[in-house]
C-alpha positions in Angstrom: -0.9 51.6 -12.1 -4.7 50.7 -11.7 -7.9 51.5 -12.9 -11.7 50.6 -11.4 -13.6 49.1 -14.1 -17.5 48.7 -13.4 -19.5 46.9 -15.7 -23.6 46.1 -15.4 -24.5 44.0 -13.3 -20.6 43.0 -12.2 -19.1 44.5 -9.0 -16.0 46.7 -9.9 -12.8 45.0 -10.8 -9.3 46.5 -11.1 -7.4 46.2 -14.0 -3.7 45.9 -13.9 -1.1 47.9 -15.6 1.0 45.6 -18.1 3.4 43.7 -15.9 1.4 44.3 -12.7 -0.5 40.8 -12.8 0.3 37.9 -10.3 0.7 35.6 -12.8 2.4 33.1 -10.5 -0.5 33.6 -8.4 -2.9 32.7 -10.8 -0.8 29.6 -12.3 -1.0 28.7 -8.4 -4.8 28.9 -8.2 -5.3 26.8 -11.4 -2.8 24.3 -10.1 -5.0 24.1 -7.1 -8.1 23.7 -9.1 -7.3 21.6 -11.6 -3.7 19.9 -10.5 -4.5 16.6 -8.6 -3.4 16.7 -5.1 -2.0 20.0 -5.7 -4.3 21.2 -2.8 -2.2 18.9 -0.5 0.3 21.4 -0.7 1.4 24.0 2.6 3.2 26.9 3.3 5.4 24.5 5.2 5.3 21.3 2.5 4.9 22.7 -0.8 4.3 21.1 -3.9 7.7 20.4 -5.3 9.0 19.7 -2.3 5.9 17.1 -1.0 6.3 15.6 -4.7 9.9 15.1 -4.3 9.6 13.6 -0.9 6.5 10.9 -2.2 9.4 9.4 -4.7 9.8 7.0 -1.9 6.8 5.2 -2.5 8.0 5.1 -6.5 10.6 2.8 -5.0 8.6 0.5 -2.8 6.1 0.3 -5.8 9.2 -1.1 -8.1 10.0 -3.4 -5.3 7.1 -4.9 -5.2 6.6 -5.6 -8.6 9.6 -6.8 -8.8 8.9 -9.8 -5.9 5.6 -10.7 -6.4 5.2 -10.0 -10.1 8.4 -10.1 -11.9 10.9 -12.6 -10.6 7.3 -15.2 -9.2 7.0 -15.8 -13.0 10.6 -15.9 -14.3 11.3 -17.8 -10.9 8.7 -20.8 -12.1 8.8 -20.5 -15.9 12.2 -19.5 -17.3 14.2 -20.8 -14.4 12.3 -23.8 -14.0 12.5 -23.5 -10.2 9.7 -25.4 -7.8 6.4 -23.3 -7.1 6.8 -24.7 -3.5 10.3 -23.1 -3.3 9.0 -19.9 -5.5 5.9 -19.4 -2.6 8.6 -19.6 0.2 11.0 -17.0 -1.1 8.2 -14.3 -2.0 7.0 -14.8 1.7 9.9 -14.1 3.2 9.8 -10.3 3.3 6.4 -10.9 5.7 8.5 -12.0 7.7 9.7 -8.6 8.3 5.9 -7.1 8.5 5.7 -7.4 11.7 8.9 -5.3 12.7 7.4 -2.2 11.6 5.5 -0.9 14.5 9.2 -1.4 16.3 10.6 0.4 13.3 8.2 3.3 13.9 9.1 3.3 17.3 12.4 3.3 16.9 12.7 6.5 14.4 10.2 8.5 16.8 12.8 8.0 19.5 16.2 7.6 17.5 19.6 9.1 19.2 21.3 11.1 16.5 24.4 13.0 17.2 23.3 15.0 13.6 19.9 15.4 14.7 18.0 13.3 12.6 15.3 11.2 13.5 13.8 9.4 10.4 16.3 10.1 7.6 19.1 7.0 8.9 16.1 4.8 8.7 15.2 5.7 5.5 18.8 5.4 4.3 19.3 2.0 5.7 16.6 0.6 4.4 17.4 2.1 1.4 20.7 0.1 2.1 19.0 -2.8 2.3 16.6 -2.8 -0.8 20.1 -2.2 -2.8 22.1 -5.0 -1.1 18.8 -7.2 -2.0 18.6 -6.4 -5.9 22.4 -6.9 -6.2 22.9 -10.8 -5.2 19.7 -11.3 -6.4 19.7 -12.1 -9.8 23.0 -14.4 -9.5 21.7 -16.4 -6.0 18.4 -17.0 -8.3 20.6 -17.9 -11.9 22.7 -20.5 -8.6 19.6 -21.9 -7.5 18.0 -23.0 -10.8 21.4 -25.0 -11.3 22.0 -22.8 -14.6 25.4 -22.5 -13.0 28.6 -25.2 -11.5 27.5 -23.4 -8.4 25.8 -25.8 -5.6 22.2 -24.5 -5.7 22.5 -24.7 -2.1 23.9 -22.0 -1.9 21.5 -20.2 -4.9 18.8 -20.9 -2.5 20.3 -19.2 0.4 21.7 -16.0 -1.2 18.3 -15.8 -2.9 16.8 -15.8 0.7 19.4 -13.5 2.3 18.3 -11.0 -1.3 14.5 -11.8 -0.7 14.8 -11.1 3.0 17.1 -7.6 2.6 15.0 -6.4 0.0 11.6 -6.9 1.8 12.9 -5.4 5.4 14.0 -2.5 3.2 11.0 -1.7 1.7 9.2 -2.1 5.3 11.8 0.2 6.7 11.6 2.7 3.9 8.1 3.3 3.6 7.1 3.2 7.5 10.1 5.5 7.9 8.9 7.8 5.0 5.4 8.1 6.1 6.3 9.3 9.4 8.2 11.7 8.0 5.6 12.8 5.9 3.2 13.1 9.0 6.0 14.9 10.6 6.5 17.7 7.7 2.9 17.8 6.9 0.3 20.4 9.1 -2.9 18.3 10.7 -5.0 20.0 8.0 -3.0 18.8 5.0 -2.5 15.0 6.3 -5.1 12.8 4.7 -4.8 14.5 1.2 -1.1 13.7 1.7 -1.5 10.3 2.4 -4.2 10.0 -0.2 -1.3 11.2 -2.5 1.3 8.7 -0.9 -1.2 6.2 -2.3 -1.1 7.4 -5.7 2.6 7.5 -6.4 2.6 3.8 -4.6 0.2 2.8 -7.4 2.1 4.5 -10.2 5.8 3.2 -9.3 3.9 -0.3 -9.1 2.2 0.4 -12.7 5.5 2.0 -14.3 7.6 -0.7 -12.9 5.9 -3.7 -14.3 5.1 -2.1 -17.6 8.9 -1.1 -18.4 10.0 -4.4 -16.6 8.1 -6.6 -18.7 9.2 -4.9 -21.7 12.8 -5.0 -20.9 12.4 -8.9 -20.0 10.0 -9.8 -23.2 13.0 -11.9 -24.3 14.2 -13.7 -21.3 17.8 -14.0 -21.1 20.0 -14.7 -17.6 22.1 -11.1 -18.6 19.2 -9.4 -19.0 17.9 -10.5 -15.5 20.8 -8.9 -13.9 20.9 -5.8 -15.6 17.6 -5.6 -14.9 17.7 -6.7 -11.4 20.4 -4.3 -10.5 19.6 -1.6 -12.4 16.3 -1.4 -10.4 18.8 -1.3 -6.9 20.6 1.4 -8.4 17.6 3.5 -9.2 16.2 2.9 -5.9 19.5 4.6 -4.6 19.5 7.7 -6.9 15.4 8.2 -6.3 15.5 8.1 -2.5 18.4 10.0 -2.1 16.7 13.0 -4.4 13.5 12.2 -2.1 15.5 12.9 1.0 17.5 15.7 0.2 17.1 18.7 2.5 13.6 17.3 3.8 14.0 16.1 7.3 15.5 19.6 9.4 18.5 18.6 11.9 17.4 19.1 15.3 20.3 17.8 17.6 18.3 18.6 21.1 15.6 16.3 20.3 17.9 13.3 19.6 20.7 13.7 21.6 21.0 10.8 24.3 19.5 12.4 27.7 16.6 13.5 25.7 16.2 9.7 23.8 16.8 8.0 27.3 13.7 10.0 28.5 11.8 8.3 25.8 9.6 5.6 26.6 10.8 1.9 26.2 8.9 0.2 23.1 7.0 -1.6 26.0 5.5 1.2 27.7 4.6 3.1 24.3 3.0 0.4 22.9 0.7 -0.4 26.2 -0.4 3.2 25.5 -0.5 3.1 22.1 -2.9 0.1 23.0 -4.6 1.5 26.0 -6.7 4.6 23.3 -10.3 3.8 23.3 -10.2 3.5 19.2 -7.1 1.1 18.5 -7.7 -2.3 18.9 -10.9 -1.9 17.2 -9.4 -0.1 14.7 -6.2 -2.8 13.9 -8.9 -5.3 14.2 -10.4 -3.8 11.1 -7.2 -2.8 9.3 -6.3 -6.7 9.7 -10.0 -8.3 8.6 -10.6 -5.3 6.0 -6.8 -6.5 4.2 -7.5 -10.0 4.4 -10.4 -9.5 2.5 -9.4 -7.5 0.1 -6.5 -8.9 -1.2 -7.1 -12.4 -0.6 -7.9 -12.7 -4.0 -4.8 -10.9 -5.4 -2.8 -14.1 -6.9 -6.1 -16.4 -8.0 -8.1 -13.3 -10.3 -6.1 -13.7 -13.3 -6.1 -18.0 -13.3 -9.9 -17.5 -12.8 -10.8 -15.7 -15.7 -8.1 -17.7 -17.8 -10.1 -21.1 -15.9 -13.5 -20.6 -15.9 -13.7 -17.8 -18.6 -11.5 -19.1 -21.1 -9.9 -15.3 -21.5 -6.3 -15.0 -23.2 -3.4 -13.8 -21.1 -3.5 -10.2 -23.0 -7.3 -9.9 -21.7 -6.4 -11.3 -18.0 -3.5 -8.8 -17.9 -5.9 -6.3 -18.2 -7.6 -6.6 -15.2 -4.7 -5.2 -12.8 -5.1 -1.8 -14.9 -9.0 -2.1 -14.2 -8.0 -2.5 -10.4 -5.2 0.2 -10.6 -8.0 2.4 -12.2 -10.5 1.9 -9.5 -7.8 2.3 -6.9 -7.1 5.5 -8.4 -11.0 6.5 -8.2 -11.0 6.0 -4.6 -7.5 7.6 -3.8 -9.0 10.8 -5.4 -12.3 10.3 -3.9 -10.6 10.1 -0.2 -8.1 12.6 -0.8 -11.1 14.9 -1.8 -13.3 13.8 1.3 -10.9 13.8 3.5 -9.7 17.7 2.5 -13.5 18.6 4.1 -12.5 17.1 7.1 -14.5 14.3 6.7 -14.0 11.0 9.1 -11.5 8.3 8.4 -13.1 6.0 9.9 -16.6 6.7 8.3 -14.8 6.8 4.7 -12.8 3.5 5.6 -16.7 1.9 6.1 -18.1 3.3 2.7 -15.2 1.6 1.0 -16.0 -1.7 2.3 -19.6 -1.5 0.7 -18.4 -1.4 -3.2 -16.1 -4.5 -2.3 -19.4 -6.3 -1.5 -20.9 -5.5 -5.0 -17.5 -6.1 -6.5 -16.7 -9.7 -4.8 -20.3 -10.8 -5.7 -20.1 -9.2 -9.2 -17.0 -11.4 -9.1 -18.4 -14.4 -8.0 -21.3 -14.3 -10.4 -19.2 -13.5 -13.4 -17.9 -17.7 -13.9 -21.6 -18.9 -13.3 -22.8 -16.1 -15.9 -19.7 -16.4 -18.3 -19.5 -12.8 -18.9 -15.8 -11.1 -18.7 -17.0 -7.4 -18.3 -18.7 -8.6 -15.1 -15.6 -9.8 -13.5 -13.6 -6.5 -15.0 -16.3 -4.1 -13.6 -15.8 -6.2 -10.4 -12.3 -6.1 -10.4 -12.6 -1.7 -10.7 -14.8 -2.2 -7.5 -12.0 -4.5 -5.5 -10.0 -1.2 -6.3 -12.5 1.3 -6.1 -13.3 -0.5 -2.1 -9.3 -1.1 -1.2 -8.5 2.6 -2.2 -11.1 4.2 0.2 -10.6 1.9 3.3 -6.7 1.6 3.0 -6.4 5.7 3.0 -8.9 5.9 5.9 -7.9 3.4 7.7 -4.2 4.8 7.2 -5.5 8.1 8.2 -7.2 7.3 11.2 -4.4 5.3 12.2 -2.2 8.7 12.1 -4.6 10.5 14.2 -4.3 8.2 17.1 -0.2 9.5 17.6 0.6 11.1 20.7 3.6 13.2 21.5 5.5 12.6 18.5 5.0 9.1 18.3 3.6 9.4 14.6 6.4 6.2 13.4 4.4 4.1 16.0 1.1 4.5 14.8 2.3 3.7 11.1 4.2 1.2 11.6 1.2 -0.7 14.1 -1.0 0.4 10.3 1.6 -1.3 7.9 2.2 -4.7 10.6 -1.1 -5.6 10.6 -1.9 -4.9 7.1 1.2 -6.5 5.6 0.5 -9.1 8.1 -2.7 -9.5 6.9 -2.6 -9.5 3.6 0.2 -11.6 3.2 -1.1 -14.7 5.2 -4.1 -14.3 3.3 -2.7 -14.6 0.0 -1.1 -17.5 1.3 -4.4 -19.0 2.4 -6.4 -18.1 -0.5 -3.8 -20.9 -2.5 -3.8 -23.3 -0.3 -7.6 -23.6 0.0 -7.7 -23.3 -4.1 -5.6 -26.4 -4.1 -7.1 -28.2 -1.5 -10.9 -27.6 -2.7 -10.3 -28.1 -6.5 -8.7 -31.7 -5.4 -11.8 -32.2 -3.7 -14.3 -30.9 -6.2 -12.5 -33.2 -8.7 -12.4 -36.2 -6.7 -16.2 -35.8 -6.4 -16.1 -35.0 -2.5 -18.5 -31.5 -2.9 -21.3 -33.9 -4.8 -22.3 -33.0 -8.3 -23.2 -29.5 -8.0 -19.8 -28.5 -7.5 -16.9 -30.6 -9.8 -15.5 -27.6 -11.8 -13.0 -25.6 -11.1 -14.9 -22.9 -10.4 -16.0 -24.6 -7.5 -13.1 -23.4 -5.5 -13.1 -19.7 -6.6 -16.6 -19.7 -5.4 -16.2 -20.7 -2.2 -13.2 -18.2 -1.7 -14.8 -15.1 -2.7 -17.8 -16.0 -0.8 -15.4 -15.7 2.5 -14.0 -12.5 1.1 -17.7 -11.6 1.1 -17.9 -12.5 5.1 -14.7 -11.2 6.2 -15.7 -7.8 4.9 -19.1 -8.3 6.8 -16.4 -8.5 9.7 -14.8 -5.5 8.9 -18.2 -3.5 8.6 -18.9 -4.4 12.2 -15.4 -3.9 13.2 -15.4 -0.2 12.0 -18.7 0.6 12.2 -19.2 1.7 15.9 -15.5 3.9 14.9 -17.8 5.9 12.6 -20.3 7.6 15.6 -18.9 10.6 16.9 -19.6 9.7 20.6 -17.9 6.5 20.7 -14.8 7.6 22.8 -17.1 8.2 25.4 -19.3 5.4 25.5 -17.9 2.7 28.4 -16.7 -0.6 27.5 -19.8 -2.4 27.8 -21.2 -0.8 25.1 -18.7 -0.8 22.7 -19.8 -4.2 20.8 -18.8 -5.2 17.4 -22.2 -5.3 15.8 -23.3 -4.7 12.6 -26.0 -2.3 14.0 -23.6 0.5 13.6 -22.4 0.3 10.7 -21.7 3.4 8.9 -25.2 4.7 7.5 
């Protein structure tokens, strides 16, 4: 039962008899408003059900954390084992980086008697990440020579665990994402991956919270409850991530249709062959060298040249998380008005050329809350170009080949990234000898000399990447020829 109600200068509304009101409705509509991401959400993904599927990057997050973060510093200060030998270990998973384009390839084309297409690969790597945490913690307790084991062998089970667990996290996540562009309408894709992002960051922040708290008195048991405990979890949360998402659909994986497919070879050349991909892998690979170059040298720099404690140099990752999470909600809302990838991707370079020289500035000035509001702008930058880039990587798939795309994204970013890092400690060491020994002259003996010098390359490789992307930004460039499709800084996003 309703009734018109008109009041002055309102148009008429109808009020509803007692138990007549859409109440879900209207929970739905404030969710929307208010909820973030919640407008990421479809008829065919809804909220629940897009949540439940992101837990996958929960898991890659604890992974993470738990290589680079967790078991780098237990590695060299509780177990006493060499920082060469450390360095080696935590590379190992790049090894795998590489892979993933294959792996994409591989679940957009997999033969499946049950009709699946990314779900095995999910699983297996899932597999792997679990098979990884469980020799782990006793190959590393072997290889510091705590045991009458040979550390020999500690050395090698911790590679085999380092290796496994990396390839699963690669396999996992380019797997998962696929799957997410496969479930997800075109409309709804870049807030999805903006959200992807999001629960990336907050598995990473969760893990190494509770982690450290669980391992604030170091003792070898606690390492391998701790250890395994995180493989177990990472079973239970991507199974509950998986469940009922992927539909079965035996004619599109049964073995005439998969031999119909196209060899890696031949989808890669056209992969390659778009107008927009090289140039825009060029920048994924220039714009993550740049911006994570930095990742293990921030904190020794402010404990180094500014003097601050390890509480106030722990702080600076949550000023990066915090900034990350600016720009993740800043694309995700961008990107839901159909805004360009490409063009976003370019803006977020420009606040990681304030940051890096807010950063570089911060040791000559002495001042702390220069190098944290830096540090927010590192985050701020990464956020927006990692989610366009991302994005306009999954806008360049063709029939189905969503896994390809991805993948090419992730193997040039982990790539990247990871020979970066690398880099960026080598040519500390190497320029702090020499700005020691007196080789840089006078001006430069400290050991801010070195930092210096690094983030003033972090400042020219993203120069790179604003030529590399810039030209992505016009709206004509698929049709302009070869010859005048230049890298130049000229057109850069304006």
């Amino acid at each position: 039962m309703t009734a018109q109600v008109a009041l002055p200068g309102i148009p008429p509304m109808t009020l509803l008899a007692r138990g007549d009101a859409p109440k879900g409705k209207f929970w739905q509509r404030m969710g929307t408003q208010f909820l973030p991401f919640a407008d990421a959400a479809t008829e065919e993904l809804p909220l629940a059900r897009l949540f439940r599927l992101s837990l996958f990057q929960i898991t890659v997050g604890m992974a993470a954390v738990m290589l680079v973060g967790t078991l780098n510093r237990v590695m060299i200060v509780e177990l006493h084992v060499p920082s060469w030998l450390v360095a080696m270990m935590v590379s190992l998973p790049l090894v795998f980086a590489p892979l993933r384009a294959l792996i994409g390839h591989k679940s957009d084309n997999h033969r499946s008697i049950l009709g699946w297409k990314r779900v095995p690969y999910i699983w297996f790597g899932t597999l792997l990440q679990f098979g990884g945490f469980a020799i782990m913690p006793f190959a590393l307790l072997i290889m510091s020579g705590d045991t009458t084991g040979s550390p020999v062998v500690g050395e090698i089970g911790a590679a085999l665990a380092f290796l496994m667990t990396g390839a699963g996290m690669h396999t996992v996540q380019t797997a998962g994402l696929a799957l997410a562009t496969d479930l997800a309408p075109a409309h709804s894709r870049p807030r999805v991956v903006a959200l992807m992002y999001v629960m990336l960051l907050i598995g990473m922040l969760i893990s190494g919270l509770v982690i450290g708290a669980l391992l604030h008195h170091f003792d070898a048991l606690k390492l391998v409850k701790v250890v395994q405990g995180a493989g177990a979890l990472t079973m239970v949360v991507n199974l509950v991530a998986l469940w009922k998402q992927e539909a079965r659909n035996p004619a599109a994986t049964r073995v005439d249709a998969v031999s119909e497919a196209q060899a890696f070879a031949g989808a890669w050349a056209d992969f390659i062959a778009q107008p927009r991909t090289v140039r825009l892998l060029v920048a994924v690979g220039l714009g993550a060298a740049a911006f994570n170059m930095q990742d293990v040298l921030l904190e020794p720099y402010g404990g180094e040249v500014l003097h601050m404690t390890v509480g106030e140099t722990t702080a600076l990752t949550a000023l990066w998380a915090f900034g990350t999470l600016i720009g993740l909600g800043i694309a995700a809302r961008l990107l839901g008005r159909q805004y360009d990838p490409s063009r976003l991707a370019g803006y977020g370079v420009v606040p990681g050329l304030i940051a890096f020289a807010a950063v570089a500035l911060s040791g000559p000035l002495g001042s702390p809350g220069l190098l944290g509001l830096g540090v927010a702008g590192i985050g701020l930058g990464g956020g927006l170009f990692s989610v366009g880039t991302l994005t306009a990587a999954m806008s360049l798939s063709t029939n189905g080949q969503s896994g390809l795309a991805i993948g090419a994204w992730g193997a040039v970013q982990a790539s990247c990234a990871g020979v970066a890092i690398a880099l960026a400690g080598i040519f500390r060491d190497v320029v702090t000898d020499m700005a020691l020994r007196g080789d840089l002259g006078t001006a430069l003996t400290g050991p801010a000399s070195a930092y210096g010098l690094l983030y003033g390359f972090e400042i020219i490789l993203l120069f790179a990447t604003l030529a590399a992307i810039g030209p992505l930004a016009l709206p004509n460039y698929t049709s302009q020829t070869a010859e005048n499709r230049m890298f130049g800084l000229s057109e850069r996003p304006a």
